[in-house]
C-alpha positions in Angstrom: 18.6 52.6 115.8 21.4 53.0 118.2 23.5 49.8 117.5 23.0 51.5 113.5 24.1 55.0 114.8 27.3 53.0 116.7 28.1 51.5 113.4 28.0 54.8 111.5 30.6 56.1 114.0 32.5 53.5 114.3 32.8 53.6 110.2 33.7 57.0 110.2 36.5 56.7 112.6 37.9 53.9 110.8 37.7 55.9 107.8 39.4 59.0 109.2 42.1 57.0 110.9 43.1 55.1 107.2 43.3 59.0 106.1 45.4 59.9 108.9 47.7 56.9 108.1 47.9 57.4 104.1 49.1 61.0 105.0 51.2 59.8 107.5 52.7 57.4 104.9 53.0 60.0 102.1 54.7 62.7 103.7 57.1 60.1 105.7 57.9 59.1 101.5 58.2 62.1 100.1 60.8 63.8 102.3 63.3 60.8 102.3 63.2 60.9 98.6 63.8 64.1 98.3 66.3 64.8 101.2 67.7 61.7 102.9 67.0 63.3 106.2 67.8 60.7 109.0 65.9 62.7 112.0 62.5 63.2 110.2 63.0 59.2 109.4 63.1 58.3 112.6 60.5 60.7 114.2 58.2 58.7 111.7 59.1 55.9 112.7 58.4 56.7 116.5 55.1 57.8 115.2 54.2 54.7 113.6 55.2 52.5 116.1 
């Protein structure tokens, strides 16, 4: 029961972080498209990496 529980966690984070990275992604897109802001570019970047 507890190496099932760890799993459940473990799953959930995962999930949650691919969340956090597809938003992460679509507002880093959306932005340069619309305004070809070099700052906001780069703070993504330093986010990323």
């Amino acid at each position: 029961m507890k190496i099932r529980k760890k799993i459940m966690i473990m799953s959930v984070y995962g999930a949650s972080v691919i969340v956090v990275v597809m938003s992460i992604a679509r507002l880093s897109l959306t932005p340069s498209s619309l305004n070809n802001d070099s700052n906001s570019m780069s703070f993504d970047y330093i986010i990323v990496s």
